[in-house]
C-alpha positions as CSV (number, residue, x, y, z in Angstrom):
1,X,124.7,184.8,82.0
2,X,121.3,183.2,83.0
3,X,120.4,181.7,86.2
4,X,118.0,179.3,86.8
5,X,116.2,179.9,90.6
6,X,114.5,177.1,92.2
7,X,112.8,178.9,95.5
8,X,111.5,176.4,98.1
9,X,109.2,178.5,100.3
10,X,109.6,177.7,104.0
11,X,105.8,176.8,104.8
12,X,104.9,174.9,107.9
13,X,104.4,171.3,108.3
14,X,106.3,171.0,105.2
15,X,109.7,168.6,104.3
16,X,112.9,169.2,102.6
17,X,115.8,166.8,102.3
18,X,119.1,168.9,102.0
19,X,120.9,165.9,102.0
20,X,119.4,164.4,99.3
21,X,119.1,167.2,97.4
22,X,122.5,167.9,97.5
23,X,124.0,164.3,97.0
24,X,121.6,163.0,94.5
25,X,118.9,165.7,92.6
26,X,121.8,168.1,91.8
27,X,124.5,165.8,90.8
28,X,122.0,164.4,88.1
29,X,120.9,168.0,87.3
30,X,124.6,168.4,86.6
31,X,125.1,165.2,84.5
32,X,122.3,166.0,82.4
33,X,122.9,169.2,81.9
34,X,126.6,168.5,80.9
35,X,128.7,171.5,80.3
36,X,126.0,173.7,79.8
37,X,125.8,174.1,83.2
38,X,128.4,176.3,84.5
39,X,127.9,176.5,88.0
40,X,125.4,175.7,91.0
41,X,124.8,177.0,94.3
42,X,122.8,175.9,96.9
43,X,121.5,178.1,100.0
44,X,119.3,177.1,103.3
45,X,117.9,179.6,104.6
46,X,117.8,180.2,108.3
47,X,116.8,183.6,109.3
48,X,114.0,186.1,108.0
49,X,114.8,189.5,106.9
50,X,113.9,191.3,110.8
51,X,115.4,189.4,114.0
52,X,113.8,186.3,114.6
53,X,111.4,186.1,111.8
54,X,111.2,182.1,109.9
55,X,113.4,182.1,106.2
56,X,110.7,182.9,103.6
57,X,112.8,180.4,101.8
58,X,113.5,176.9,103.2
59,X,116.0,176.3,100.2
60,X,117.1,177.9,96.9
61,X,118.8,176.2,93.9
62,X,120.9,178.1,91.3
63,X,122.0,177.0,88.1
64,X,123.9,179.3,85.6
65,X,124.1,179.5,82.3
66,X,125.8,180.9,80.0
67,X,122.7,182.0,77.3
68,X,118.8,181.3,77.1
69,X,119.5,178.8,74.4
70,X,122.1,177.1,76.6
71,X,119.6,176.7,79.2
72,X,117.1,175.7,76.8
73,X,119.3,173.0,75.2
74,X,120.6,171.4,77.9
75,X,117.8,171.3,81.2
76,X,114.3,171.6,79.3
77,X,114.5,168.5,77.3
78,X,114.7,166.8,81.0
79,X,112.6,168.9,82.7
80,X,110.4,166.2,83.4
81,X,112.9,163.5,84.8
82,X,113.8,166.7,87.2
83,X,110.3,167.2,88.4
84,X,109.8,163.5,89.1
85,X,112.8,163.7,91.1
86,X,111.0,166.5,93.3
87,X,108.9,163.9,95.7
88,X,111.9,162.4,97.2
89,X,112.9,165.5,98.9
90,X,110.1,167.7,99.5
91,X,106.4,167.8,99.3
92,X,106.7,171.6,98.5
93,X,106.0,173.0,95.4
94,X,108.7,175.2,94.0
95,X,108.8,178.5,92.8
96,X,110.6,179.0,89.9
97,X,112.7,181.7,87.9
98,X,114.9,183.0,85.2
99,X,117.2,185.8,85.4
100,X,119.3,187.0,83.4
101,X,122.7,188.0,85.8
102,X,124.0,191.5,85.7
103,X,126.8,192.0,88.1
């Protein structure tokens, strides 16, 4: 299986539109995709990694799939009606990456 990370780094003076993100970018992610994509998850972060410390991630998007060529098929040929999308919710710029799962 591959997934698809979208990392929104937690920076300072910076916006991000849960709501928005979750009702409208990712359904049309979905829709797009079609059955290609297999599942999505969606975390907020809230806590660093000692007590009291900011997220290092304000929000992280996960889309599966279930081969390279899947993903390649299905999201790249839109990858530009995604990125326009990206102003609406945030003014941060996303880190991205692609793993292949393991467990």
């Amino acid at each position: 299986m591959i997934k698809l990370s979208v990392l929104y780094p937690n920076e300072e003076g910076k916006k991000f539109d849960i709501k928005y993100y979750c009702s409208k970018h990712l359904p049309m992610v979905q829709e797009m995709t079609g059955a290609a994509c297999k599942k999505i998850a969606v975390e907020q972060g809230v806590a660093g990694g000692t007590p009291g410390s900011a997220a290092i991630y304000t929000a992280m998007g996960h889309f599966y799939f279930d081969t390279i060529d899947d993903f390649n098929a299905s999201f790249v040929p839109h990858i530009d009606t995604f990125v326009s999308d990206i102003p609406n919710f945030t003014d941060i710029a996303p880190v991205v990456q692609i793993s292949e799962v393991i467990i």
